[in-house]
C-alpha positions as CSV (number, residue, x, y, z in Angstrom):
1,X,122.6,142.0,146.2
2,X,122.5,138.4,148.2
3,X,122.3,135.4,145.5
4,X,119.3,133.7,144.8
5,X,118.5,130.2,146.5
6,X,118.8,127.5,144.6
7,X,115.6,125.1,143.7
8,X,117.2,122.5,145.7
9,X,117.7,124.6,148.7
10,X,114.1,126.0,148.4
11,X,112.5,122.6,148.1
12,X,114.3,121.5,151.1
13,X,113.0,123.8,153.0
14,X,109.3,123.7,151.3
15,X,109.4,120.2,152.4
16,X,111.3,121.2,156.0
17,X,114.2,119.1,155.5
18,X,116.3,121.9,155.6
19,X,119.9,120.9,156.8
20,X,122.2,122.9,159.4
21,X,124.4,123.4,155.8
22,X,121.3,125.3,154.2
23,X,120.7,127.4,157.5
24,X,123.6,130.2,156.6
25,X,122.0,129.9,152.9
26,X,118.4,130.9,154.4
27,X,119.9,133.1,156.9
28,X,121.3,135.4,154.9
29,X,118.1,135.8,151.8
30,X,116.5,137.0,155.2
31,X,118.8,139.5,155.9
32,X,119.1,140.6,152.3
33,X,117.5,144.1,151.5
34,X,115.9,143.7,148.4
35,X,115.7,146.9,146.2
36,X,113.1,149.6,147.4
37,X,110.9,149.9,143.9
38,X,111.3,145.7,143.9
39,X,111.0,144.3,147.1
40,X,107.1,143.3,147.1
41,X,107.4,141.6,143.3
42,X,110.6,139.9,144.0
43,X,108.7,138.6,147.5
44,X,105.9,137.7,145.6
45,X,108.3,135.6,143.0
46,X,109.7,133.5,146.1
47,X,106.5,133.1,147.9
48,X,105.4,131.5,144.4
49,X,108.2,129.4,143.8
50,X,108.3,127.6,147.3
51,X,104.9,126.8,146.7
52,X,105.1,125.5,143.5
53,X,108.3,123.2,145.0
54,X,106.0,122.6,147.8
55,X,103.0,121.3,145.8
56,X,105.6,119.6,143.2
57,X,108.3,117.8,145.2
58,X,106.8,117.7,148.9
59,X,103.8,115.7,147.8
60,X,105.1,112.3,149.1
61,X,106.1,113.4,152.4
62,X,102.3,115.4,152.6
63,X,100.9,111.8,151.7
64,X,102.3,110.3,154.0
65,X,100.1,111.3,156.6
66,X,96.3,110.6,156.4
67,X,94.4,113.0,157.8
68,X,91.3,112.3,160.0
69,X,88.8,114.2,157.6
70,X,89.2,116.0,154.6
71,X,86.9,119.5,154.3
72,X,84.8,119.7,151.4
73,X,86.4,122.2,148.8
74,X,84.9,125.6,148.2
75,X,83.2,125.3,144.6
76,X,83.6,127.8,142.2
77,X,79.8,128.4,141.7
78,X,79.7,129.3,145.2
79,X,79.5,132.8,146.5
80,X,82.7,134.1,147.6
81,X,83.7,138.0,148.7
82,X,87.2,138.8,147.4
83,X,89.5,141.1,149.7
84,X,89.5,144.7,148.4
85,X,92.7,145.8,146.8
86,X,91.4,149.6,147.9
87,X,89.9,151.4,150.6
88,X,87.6,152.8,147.3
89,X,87.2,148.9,146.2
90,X,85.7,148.4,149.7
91,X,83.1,151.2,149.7
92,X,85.0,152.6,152.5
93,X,87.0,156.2,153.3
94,X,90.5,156.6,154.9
95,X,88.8,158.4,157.8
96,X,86.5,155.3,158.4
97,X,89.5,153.0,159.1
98,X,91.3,155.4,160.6
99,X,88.8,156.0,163.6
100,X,88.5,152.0,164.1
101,X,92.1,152.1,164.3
102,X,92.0,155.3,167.1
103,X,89.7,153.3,168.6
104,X,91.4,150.2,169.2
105,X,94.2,151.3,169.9
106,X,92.5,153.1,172.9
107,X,91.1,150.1,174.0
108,X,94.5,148.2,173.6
109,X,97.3,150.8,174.2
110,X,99.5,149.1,171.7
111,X,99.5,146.6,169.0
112,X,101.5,145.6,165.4
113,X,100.5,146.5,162.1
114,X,99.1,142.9,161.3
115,X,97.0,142.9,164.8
116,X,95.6,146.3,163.7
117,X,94.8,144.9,160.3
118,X,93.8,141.3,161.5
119,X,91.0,143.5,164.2
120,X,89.7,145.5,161.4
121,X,89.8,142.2,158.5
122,X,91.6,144.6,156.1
123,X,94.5,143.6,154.0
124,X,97.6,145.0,156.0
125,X,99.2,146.5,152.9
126,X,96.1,148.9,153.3
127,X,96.3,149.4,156.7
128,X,100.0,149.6,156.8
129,X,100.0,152.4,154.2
130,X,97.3,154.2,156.4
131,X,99.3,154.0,159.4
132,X,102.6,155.7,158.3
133,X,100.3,158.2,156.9
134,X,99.0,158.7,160.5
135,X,102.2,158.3,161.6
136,X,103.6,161.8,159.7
137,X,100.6,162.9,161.2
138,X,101.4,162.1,164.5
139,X,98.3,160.0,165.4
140,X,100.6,157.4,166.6
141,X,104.4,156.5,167.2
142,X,106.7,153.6,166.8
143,X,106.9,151.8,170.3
144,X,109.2,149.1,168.8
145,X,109.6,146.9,165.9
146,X,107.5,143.7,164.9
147,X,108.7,140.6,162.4
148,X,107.7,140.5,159.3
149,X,109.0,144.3,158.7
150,X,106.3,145.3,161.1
151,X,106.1,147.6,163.9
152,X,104.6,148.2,167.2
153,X,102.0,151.2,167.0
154,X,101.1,153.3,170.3
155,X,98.4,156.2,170.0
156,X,100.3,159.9,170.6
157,X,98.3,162.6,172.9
158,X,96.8,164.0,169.6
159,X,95.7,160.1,168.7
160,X,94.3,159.5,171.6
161,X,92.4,162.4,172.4
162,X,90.8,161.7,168.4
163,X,90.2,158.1,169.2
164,X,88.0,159.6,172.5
165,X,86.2,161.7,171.1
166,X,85.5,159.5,167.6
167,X,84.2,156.9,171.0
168,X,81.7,159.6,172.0
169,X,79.8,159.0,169.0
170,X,80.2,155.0,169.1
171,X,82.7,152.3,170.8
172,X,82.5,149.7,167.9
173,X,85.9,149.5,166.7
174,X,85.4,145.6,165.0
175,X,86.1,144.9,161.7
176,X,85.1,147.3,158.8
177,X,81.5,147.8,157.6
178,X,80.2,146.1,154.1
179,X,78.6,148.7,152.2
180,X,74.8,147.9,151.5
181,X,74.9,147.4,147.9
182,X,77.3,144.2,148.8
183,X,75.2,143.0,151.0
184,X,71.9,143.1,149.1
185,X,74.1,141.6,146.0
186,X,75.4,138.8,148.3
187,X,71.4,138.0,149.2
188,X,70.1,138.2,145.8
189,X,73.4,135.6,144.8
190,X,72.5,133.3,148.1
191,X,68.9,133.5,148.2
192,X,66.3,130.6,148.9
193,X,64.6,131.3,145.3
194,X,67.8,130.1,144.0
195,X,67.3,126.6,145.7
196,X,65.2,124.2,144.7
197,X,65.6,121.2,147.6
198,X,64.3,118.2,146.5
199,X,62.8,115.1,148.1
200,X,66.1,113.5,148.8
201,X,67.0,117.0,150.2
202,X,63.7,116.6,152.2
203,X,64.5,113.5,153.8
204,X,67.9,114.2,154.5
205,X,67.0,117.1,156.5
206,X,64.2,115.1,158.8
207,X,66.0,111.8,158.9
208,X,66.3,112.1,162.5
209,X,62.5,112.8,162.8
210,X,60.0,110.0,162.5
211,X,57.6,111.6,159.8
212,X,54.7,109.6,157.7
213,X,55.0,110.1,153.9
214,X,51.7,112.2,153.4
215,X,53.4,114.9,156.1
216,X,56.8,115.1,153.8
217,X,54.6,115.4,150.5
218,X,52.6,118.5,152.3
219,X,56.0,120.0,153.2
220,X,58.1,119.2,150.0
221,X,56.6,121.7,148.0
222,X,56.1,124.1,151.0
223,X,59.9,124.2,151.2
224,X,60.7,124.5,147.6
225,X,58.5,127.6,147.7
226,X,61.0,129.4,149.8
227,X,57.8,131.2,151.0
228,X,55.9,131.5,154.5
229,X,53.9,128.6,155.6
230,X,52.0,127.8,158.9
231,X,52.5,124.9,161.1
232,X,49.6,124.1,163.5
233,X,48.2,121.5,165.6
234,X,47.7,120.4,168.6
235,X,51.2,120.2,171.1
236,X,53.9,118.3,171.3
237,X,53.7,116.7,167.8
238,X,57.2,118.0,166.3
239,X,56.4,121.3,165.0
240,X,59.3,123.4,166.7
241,X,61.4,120.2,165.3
242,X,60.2,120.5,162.2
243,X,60.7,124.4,161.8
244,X,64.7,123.8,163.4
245,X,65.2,121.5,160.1
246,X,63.7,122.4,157.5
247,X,67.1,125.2,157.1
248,X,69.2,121.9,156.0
249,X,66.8,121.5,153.3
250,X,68.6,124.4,151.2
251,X,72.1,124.7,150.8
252,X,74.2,124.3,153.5
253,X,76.6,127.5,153.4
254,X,76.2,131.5,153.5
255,X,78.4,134.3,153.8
256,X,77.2,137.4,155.6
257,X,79.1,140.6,156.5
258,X,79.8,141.2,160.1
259,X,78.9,144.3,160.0
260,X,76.7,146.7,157.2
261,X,78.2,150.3,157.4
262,X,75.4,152.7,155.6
263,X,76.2,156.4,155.7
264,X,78.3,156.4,158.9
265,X,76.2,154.1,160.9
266,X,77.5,150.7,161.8
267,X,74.7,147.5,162.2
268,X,76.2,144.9,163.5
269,X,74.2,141.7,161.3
270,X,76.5,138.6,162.6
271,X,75.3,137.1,166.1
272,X,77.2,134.6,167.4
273,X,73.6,133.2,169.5
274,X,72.1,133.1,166.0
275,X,74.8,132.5,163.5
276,X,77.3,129.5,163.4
277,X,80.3,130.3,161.8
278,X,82.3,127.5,159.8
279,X,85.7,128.7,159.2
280,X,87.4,128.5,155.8
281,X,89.8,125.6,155.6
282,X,93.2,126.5,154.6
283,X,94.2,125.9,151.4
284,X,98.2,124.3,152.3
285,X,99.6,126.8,150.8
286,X,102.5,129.8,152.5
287,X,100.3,132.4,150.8
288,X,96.7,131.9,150.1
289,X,95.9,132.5,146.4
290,X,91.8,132.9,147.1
291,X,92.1,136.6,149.0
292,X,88.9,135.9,151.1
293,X,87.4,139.2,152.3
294,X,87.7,138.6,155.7
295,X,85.2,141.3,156.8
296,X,82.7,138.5,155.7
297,X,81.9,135.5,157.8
298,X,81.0,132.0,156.4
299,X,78.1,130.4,158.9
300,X,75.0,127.9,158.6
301,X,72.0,128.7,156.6
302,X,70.5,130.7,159.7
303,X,67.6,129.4,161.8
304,X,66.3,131.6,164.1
305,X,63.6,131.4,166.3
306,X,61.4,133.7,168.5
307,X,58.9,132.5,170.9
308,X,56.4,134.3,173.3
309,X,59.2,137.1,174.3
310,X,59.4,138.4,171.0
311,X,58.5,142.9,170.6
312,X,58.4,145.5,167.9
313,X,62.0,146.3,168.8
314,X,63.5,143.0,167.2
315,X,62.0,143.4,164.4
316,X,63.6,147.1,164.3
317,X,67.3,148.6,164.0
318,X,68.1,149.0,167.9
319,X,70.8,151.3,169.2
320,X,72.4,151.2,172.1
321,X,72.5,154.8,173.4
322,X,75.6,154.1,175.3
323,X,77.9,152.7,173.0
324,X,76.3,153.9,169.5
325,X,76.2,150.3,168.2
326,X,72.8,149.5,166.3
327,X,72.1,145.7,166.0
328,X,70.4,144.5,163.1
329,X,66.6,143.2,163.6
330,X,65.8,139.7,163.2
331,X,64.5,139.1,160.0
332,X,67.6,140.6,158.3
333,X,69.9,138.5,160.5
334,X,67.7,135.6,158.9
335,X,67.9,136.5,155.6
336,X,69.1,133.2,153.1
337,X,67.9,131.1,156.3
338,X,64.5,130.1,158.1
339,X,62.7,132.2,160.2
340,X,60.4,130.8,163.1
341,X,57.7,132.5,165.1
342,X,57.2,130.1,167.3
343,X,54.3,129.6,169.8
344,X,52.3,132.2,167.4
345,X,49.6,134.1,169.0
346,X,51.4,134.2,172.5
347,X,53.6,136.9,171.9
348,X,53.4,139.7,174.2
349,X,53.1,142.2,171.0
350,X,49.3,142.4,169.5
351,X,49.4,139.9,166.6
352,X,47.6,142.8,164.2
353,X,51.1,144.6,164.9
354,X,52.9,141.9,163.8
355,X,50.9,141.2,160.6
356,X,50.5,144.8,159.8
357,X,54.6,145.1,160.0
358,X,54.9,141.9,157.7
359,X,51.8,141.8,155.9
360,X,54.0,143.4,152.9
361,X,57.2,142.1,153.1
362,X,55.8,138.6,153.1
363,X,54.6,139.6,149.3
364,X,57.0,141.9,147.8
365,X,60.2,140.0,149.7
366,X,61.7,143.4,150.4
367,X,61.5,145.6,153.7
368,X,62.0,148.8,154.7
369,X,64.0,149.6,158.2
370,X,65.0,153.0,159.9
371,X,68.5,154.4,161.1
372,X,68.8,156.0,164.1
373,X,70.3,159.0,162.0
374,X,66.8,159.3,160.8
375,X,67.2,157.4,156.9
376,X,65.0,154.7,155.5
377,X,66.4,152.0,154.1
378,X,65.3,149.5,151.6
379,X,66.7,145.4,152.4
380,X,66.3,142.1,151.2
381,X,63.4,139.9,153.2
382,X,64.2,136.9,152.0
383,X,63.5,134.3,154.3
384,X,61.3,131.6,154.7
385,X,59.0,132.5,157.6
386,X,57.2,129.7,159.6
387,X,54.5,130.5,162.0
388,X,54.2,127.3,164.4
389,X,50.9,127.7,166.7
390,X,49.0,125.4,168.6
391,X,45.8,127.1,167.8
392,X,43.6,127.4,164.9
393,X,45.0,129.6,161.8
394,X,41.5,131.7,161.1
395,X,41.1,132.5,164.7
396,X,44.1,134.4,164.5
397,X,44.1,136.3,161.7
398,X,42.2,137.3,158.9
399,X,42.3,136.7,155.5
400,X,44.0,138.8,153.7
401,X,47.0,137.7,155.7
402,X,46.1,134.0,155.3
403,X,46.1,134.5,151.9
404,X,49.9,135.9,152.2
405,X,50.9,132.3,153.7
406,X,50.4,130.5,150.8
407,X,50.8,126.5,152.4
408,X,48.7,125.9,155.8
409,X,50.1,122.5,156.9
410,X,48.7,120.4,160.4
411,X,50.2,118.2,162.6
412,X,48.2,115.5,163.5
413,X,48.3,113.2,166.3
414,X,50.7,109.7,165.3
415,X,48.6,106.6,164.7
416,X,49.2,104.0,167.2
417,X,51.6,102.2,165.1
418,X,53.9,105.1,164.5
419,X,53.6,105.5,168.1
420,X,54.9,102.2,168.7
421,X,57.7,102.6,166.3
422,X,58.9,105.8,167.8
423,X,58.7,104.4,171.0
424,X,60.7,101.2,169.8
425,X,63.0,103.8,167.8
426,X,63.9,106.0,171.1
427,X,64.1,103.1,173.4
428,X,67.3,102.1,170.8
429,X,68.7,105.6,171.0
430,X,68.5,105.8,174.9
431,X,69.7,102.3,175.1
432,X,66.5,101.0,177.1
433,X,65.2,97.7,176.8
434,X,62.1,97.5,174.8
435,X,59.5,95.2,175.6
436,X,56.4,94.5,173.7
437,X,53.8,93.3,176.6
438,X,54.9,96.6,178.2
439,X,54.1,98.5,175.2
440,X,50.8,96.8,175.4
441,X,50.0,97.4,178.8
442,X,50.9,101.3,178.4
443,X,48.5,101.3,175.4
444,X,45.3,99.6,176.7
445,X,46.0,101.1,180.1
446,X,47.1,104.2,180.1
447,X,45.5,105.4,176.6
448,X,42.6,103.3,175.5
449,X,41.3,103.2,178.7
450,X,42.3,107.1,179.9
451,X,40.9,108.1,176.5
452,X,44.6,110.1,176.2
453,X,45.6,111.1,172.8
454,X,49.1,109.8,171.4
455,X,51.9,112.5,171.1
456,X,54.6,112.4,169.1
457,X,56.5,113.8,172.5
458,X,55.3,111.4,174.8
459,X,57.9,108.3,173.7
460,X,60.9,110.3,174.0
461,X,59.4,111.8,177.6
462,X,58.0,108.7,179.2
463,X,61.6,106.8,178.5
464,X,63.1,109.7,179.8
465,X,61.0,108.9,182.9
466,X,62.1,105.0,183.2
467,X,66.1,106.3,182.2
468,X,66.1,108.9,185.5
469,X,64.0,106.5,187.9
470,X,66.5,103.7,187.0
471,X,69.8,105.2,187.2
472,X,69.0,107.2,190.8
473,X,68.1,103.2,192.2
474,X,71.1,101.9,190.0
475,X,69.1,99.7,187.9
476,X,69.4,98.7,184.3
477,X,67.1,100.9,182.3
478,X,64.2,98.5,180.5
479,X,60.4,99.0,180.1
480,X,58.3,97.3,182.6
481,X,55.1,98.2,183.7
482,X,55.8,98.7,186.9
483,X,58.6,101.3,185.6
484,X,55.8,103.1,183.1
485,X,53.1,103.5,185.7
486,X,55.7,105.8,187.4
487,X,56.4,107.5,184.5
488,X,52.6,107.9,183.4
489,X,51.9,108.9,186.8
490,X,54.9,111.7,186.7
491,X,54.0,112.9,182.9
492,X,50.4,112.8,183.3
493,X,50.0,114.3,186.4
494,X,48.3,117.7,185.9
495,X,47.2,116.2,182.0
């Protein structure tokens, strides 16, 4: 047996200030053979003392650089999935794993143990036990070796012809299903009746937005509710912008499951169009101690929203007859998050169909969805659900669904001064120069006198307008009247 390192040498090259001297010293601990019954725990032992060394004597040289920004730690209140330490700890059978293995190495032709493992986000001490057991079982050979004690896998004829006919049935061959019970235990730990934002939360969110004080108090306790609410008024007075923020209100991190496996069908739940994922920050160490379950993906409270082409079928488990991949609907992809049915009344379903679908989830917070295999299942609804609509509330639907929305909030038109303010406030942003006799002569002119209502819009438009008109004649942007008549007469045109 090789000798062990000393501290020295080890915190040398913690620190990597190794020396040519310590390089036959380190060469041969890596060709050592450790024992066969204590390889892993004598591993483990070095692993642990380098990073102790690491954290203890290489903490000057790690100060000596700043870095640009440091990520906010995970808190130990927070929800966290822990990696499985068995294929029974992860709700999930050898023969599961095994056919997303088949599969992708159909799709591949080859790959190591710790690509098959790092495709399927298992630990690779699972996946490498299951693949010498389907190598004695001749699913797959030995094409070469790999570092790390690896090696390079290749389906056999037997494999292959599995991994086509396990394809038949469905292509997906991402990473390993979360069982349903997780996932509805993740949503009751992340959930929106957990949060209680506050006003400072409030204002946070809509700092960007100019909004009066009576409009935040209306929405304050709207928010804190966690439950539906309805935005209306007339357009182009911030109610889409209101929707897309009111998500930052809550907390600011979920963690979903890529995928939800539920009696041998897959749903895919993360969307990369509706989900942004924020990868976990390292935590400096060789080996990280916090054994995230990497089937799990850490994104932004989700905000989705669904205009005048949403259907039935989004709101419904969809399959793909020909790959076998069901996609989950959207409410269940916005579960923790904010969900916005925007332009309401303009879809091209019937509204009674959408009411009549939601009409109880709204009140129980629980839904009920259907597999392609034919099984009902029971999920979490908890969302908050925002119907933005330019037209009136009762003329859409009835009252016993009114009654399910319990806050009905309007936005109204600015007042003149907030008008002025927002226009002063964009002209800033845009870098335009403000004038006030210009903002006079737009007001008496081209509102008093038009009898034109004042938009919450219209600022951010109209200097738009004088921004475009001014850099195609290579002028420097400012508001004259001659620029806003222009403008008026571009915006206002058919209005």
């Amino acid at each position: 047996m090789s000798k062990q390192p000393s501290d020295d040498l080890l915190a040398r090259l913690a620190a990597g200030q190794a020396t040519e001297d310590d390089a036959g010293a380190w060469d041969s601990l890596a060709a050592s053979a450790p024992e066969e019954d204590a390889g892993d725990e004598k591993l483990d032992q070095l692993l642990q003392r380098i990073n102790s060394l690491a954290d203890d004597d290489g903490g000057e040289a790690a100060g000596s650089e700043t870095p640009e920004a440091t990520p906010a730690p995970l808190h130990e209140s927070d929800f966290i999935p822990t990696e499985p330490e068995s294929f029974q700890q992860a709700a999930l059978t050898e023969s599961e794993v095994e056919a997303l293995i088949l599969k992708y190495l159909v799709a591949r032709g080859d790959a190591s143990g710790r690509d098959i493992a790092d495709q399927v986000k298992l630990p690779f001490v699972l996946v490498d036990e299951l693949l010498r057991r389907m190598k004695n079982e001749q699913l797959v050979g030995h094409r070469g070796s790999a570092p790390m004690n690896d090696y390079q896998y290749q389906l056999s004829d037997v494999g292959r012809e599995r991994g086509r006919r396990y394809s038949q049935h469905c292509t997906y061959f991402g990473s390993a299903p979360v069982s349903l019970q997780e996932y509805i235990a993740s949503v009751e730990a992340q959930s929106l009746i957990n949060q209680r934002p506050s006003a400072e939360d409030l204002h946070r969110a809509f700092e960007d937005l100019l909004l009066n004080k009576k409009m935040l108090d209306r929405l304050g306790p709207a928010v804190n509710s966690g439950r539906g609410l309805f935005l209306f008024g007339p357009p182009g007075n911030g109610k889409t912008s209101i929707a897309e923020r009111v998500t930052t209100a809550f907390g600011e991190l979920v963690w979903i499951p890529r995928a939800i496996g539920i009696d041998g069908e897959i749903i895919r739940l993360y969307d990369p169009v509706n989900h942004q994922e924020v990868p976990v920050e390292g935590d400096g160490s060789l080996y990280d101690k916090r054994k995230i379950d990497r089937r799990w993906v850490r994104v932004r409270r989700p905000t989705i929203i669904a205009g005048g082409e949403l259907t039935m079928e989004q709101l419904e488990v969809t399959i793909n007859t020909s790959t076998g991949i069901s996609e989950a609907p959207l409410q269940l992809k916005s579960n923790c998050g904010t969900l916005v049915i925007d332009d309401f009344g303009r879809q091209r379903m019937q509204i009674d169909e959408l009411l009549n679908r939601w009409i109880v989830p709204l009140e129980k917070r629980y839904d009920f969805l259907n597999l392609p295999n034919g099984k009902k299942i029971r999920v979490p609804f908890d969302q908050l659900v925002i119907f933005s609509t330019n037209l009136e509330p009762r003329d859409l639907v009835d009252e016993a669904f009114l009654r399910r929305i319990p806050y009905k909030i309007e936005a109204i038109d600015p007042t003149e001064q907030e008008f002025r303010d927002l226009m002063r406030l964009m002209a800033e942003k845009m870098q335009i120069g403000y004038d006030d006799a210009a903002m006079d002569y737009l007001i008496d002119n081209h509102y008093h006198k038009a009898g034109r209502p004042l938009r919450f819009c219209q600022p951010r438009d109209l200097l738009l307008q004088i921004r475009n008109y001014c850099r195609y004649y290579d002028e420097p942007p400012r508001m004259t009247p001659e620029y806003l008549d222009k403008a008026v007469e571009n915006y206002f045109a058919v209005m």
